[in-house]
C-alpha positions in Angstrom: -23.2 21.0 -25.7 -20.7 21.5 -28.4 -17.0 20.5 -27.3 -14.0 22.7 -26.7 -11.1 23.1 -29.4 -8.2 22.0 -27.9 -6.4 25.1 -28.0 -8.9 26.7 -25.4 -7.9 23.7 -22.8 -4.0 24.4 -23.5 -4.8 28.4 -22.9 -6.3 27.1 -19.6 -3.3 25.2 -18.6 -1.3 27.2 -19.3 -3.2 30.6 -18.5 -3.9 29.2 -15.2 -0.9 27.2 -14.5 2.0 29.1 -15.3 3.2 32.8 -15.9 3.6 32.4 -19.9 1.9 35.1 -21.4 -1.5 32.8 -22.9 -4.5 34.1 -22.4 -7.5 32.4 -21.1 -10.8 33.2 -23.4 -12.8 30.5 -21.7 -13.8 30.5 -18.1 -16.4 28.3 -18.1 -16.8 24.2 -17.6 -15.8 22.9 -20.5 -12.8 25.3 -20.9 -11.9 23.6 -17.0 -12.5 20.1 -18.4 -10.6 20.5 -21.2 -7.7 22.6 -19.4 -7.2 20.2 -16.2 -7.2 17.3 -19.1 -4.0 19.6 -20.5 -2.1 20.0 -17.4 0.6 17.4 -18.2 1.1 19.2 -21.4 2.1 22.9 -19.2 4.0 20.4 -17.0 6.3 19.2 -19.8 7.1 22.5 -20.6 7.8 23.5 -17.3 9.8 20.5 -17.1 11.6 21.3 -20.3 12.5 25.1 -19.2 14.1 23.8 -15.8 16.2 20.6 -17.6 17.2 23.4 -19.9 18.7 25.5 -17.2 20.2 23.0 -15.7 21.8 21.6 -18.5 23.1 25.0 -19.7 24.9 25.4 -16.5 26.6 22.0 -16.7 27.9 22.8 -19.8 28.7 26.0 -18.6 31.5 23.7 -15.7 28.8 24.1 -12.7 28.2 21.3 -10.3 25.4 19.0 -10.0 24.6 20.9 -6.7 24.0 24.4 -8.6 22.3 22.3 -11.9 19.3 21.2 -9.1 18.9 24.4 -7.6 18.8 26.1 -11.2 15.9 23.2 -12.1 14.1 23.3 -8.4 13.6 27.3 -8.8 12.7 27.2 -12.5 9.3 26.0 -11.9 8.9 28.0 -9.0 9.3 31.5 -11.1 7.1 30.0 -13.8 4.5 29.7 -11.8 5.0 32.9 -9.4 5.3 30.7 -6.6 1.7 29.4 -6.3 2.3 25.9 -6.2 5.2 26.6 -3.3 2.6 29.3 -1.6 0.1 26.8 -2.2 1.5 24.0 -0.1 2.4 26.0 2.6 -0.9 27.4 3.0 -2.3 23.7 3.0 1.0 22.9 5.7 -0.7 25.6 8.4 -4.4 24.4 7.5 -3.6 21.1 8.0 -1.6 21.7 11.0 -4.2 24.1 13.0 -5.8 21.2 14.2 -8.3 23.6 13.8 -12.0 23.1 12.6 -12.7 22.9 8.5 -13.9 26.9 8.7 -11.2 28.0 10.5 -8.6 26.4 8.6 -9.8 27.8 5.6 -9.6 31.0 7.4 -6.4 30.4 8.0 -5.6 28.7 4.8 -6.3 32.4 3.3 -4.4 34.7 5.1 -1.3 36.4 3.6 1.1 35.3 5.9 3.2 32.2 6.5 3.0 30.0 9.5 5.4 27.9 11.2 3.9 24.6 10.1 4.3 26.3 6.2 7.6 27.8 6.7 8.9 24.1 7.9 7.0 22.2 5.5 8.7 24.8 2.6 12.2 24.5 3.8 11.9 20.1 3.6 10.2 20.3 0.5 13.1 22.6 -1.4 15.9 20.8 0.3 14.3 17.4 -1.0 13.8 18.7 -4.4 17.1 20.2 -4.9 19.0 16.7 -2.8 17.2 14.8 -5.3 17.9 16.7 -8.7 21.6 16.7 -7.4 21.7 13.1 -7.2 20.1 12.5 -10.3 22.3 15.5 -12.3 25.2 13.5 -10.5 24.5 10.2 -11.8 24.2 11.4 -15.5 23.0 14.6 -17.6 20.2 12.7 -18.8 18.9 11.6 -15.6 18.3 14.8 -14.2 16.8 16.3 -16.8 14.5 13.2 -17.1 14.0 14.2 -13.5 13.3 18.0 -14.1 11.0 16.6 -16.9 8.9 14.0 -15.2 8.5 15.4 -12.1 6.7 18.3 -13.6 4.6 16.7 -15.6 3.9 14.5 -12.6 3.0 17.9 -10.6 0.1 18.9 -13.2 -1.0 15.3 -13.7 -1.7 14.8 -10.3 -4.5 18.6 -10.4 -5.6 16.7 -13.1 -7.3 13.9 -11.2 -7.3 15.8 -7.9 -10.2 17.8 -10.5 -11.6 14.7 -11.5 -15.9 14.2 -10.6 -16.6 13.7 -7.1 -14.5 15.6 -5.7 -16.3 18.8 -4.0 -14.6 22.5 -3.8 -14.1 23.6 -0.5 -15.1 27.2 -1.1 -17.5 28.4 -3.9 -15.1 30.9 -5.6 -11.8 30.4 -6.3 -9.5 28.1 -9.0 -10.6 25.1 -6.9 -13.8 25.6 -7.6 -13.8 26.1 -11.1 -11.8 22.7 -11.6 -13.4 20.9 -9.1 -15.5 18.1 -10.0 -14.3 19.2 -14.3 -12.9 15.9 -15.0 -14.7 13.1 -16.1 -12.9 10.0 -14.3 -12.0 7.7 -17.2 -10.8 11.0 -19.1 -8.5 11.7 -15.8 -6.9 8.3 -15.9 -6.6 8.2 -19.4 -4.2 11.1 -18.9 -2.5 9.2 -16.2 -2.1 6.2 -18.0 -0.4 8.5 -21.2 1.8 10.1 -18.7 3.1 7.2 -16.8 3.6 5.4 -20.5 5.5 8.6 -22.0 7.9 8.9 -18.6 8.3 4.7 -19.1 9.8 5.7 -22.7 11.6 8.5 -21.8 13.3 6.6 -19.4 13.6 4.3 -22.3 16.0 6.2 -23.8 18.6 5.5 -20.7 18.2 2.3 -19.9 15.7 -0.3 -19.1 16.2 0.2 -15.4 15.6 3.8 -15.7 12.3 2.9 -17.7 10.7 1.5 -14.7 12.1 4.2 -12.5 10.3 6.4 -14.8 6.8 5.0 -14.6 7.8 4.2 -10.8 7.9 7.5 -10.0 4.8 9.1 -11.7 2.9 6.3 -10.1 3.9 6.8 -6.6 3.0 10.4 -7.1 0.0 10.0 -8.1 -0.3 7.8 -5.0 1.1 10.3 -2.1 -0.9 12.7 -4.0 -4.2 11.0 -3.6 -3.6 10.2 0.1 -2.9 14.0 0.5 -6.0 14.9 -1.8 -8.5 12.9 0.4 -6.7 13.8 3.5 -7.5 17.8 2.5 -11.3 16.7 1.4 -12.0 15.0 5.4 -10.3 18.1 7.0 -11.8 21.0 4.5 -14.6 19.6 3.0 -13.3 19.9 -0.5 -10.4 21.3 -2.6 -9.6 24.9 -2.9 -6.3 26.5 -4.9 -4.0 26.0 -2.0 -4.8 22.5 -1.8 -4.0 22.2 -5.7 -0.2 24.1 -5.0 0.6 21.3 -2.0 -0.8 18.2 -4.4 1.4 19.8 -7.5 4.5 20.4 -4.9 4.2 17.0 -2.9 3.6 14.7 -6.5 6.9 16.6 -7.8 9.2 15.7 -4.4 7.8 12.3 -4.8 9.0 11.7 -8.2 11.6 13.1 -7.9 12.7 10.9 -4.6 12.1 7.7 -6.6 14.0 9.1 -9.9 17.1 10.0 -7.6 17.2 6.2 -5.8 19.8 4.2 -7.1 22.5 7.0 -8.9 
């Protein structure tokens, strides 16, 4: 089978992983494969649009406070929501108690429960505590924050689609990544990430370098747990699940980037 160009995985990403106007030509396996193996790269530039904000309105004389919010809701409009919608969706399923059928059921429904409204409102305030504290402690930190913990987000659907792991439903974005990525190609990705947030830290300080790595690697971590928590309870991944691993790997890095401002 003849391989993808790499621009078809980068319209994946980014077709399917944010709003930027890309289009995705490819909808088949390999266009998956290659596009999961890509996430990172949509993550840094989702990464790199919310530092931007945030720096612009520090230079502008607005607080750290307003800096994070500015970065937290960034990523949020480039990606309509989905991640945040996502999680929330995976909160009520989780928290139905409620058989693997039925909490897809639920999973699906337009509405928000109570477990996903509560689960939304920690998650924000975390996100937004954390980019304060690091914004607070220096310019560069919290854009290193903004940065990495985006590119954390994506890394983490990128081994959530790794082989092995079933879909929960047969239709869906979680089935046509599920499964995509071989396993060594997953943690080569991981291993690039965590050693491009090391030298980004780099730039600030040797402390900050293993904060850096630090960070993406207990992401990745949380983010497993949560990933083969979801697979017991719904027999698989499905979008939602992919929004509350993206969300919960970006609080997480971004709780170990703000300890110790």
């Amino acid at each position: 089978m003849p391989k993808t160009p790499p621009l078809d995985g980068l319209r994946f990403a980014f077709g399917t992983l944010t709003v930027l106007p890309v289009k995705v030509t490819r909808w088949d396996r390999e266009a998956a494969r290659a596009g999961m193996l890509c996430a990172p790269v949509a993550g840094l530039v989702v990464g790199g649009c919310a530092a931007l904000a945030g720096l612009l309105l520090l230079a502008l004389g607005a607080g750290a406070l307003l800096a994070a919010v500015a970065s937290a809701a960034v990523p949020a409009a480039l990606t309509r929501g989905l991640h945040l919608d996502g999680l929330a969706d995976t909160a009520d399923g989780l928290g139905s108690g409620k058989p693997a059928e039925e909490a897809l059921r639920i999973m699906k429904q337009s509405d928000i429960g109570p477990f996903g409204v509560v689960t939304l409102v920690f998650v924000l305030l975390a996100q937004v505590a954390a980019l304060a504290q690091a914004y607070g402690g220096s310019w560069g930190r919290g854009a290193l924050a903004a940065v990495a913990s985006a590119a954390a987000a994506r890394l983490a659907l990128t081994l959530a689609a790794r082989a092995g792991v079933p879909a929960a439903r047969p239709e869906g974005l979680g089935a046509a990544v599920a499964g995509a990525v071989p396993v060594r190609g997953a943690a080569a990705v991981a291993a690039v990430v965590t050693v491009a947030a090391a030298v980004a830290g780099a730039l600030l300080g040797t402390y900050d370098a293993v904060r850096a790595a630090a960070a993406v690697l207990a992401a990745l971590a949380v983010a497993e747990l949560l990933l083969r928590h979801c697979t017991r309870r719904f027999g698989g991944v499905t979008g939602d699940v992919f929004g509350g691993l993206a969300e919960t790997a970006a609080t997480v890095s971004l709780l170990v980037l703000s300890l110790g401002q």
